[in-house]
C-alpha positions as CSV (number, residue, x, y, z in Angstrom):
1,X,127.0,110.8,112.8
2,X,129.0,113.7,111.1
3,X,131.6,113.5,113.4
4,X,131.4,116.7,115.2
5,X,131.9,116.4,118.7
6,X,129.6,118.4,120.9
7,X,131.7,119.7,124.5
8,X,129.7,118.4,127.6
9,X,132.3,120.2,130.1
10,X,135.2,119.0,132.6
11,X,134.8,115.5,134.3
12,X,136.5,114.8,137.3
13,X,138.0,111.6,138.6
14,X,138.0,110.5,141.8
15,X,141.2,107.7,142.7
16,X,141.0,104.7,145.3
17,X,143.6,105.0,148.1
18,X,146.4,102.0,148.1
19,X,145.5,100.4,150.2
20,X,142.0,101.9,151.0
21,X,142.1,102.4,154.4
22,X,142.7,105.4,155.4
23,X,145.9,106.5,157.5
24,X,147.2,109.9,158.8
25,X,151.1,108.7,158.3
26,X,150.5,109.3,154.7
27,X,149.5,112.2,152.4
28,X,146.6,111.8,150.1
29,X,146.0,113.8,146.7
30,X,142.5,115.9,145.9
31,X,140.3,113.7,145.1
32,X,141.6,110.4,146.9
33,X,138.6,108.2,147.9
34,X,139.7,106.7,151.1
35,X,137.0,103.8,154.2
36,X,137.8,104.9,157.9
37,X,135.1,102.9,160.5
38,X,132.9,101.7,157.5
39,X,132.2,105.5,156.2
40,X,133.8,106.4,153.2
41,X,136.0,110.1,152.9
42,X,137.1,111.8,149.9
43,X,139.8,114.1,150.4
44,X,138.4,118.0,149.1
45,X,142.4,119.0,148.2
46,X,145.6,117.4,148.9
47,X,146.0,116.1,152.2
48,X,149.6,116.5,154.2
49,X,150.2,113.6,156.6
50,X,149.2,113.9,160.1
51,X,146.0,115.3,159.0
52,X,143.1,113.5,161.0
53,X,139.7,112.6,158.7
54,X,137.7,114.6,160.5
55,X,139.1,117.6,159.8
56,X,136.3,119.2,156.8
57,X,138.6,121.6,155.5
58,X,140.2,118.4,153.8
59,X,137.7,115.5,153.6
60,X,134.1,115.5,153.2
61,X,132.4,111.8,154.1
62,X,130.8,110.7,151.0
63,X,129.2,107.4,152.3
64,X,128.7,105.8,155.8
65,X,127.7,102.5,154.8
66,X,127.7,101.2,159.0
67,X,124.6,103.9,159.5
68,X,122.7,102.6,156.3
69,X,123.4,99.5,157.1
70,X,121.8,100.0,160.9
71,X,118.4,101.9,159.2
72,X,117.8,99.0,157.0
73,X,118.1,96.5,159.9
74,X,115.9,98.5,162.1
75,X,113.3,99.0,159.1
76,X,113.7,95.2,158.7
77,X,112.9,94.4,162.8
78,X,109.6,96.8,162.7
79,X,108.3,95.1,159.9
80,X,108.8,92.0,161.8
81,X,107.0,93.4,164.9
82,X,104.6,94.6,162.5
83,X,103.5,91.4,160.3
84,X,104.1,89.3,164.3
85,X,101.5,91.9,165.4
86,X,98.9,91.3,162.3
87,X,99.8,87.3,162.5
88,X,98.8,87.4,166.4
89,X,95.8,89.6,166.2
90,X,94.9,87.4,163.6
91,X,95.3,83.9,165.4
92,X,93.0,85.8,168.5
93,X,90.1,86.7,166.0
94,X,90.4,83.4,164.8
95,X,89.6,82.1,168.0
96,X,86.5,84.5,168.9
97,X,85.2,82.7,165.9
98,X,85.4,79.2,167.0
99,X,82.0,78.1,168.8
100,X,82.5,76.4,171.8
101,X,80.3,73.6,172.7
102,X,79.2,73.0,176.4
């Protein structure tokens, strides 16, 4: 490398909350990453206290890990109806096959 350094632009850095949970006694800087209700907020500027989370002038929810959490669970129970479906359709053809003997 010849040691010339090529500029790639700003970065910016988000910061965890202390402690994490969010709470409207205290004030939060821009870019504060804070859970409320399993969904996680980051705050879009500083935040004065008494500011609730749902106010989207300050916070924008980032992650709501409760409603990903409920898709994957339904996903998981219809593919459980589905393969019970194909295992029972299965046992009935299985039994139209078997001769009975009079």
């Amino acid at each position: 490398m010849n040691g010339v350094r090529e500029y790639v632009g700003m970065r910016y850095l988000t910061k965890f909350a202390d402690p994490i949970q969010w709470d409207d006694t205290r004030q939060y800087e821009q870019l504060t990453v804070v859970q409320y209700q399993g969904a996680t907020y980051v705050s879009k500027q500083i935040v004065p206290i008494g500011i609730q989370i749902t106010d989207t002038n300050y916070w924008i929810r980032w992650a709501d890990f409760n409603a990903q959490l409920e898709h994957r669970s339904a996903t998981a129970q219809e593919r459980t109806e589905i393969i019970h479906d194909m295992v029972f359709v299965g046992e009935l053809s299985l039994l139209w096959q078997i001769p009975c003997s009079t």
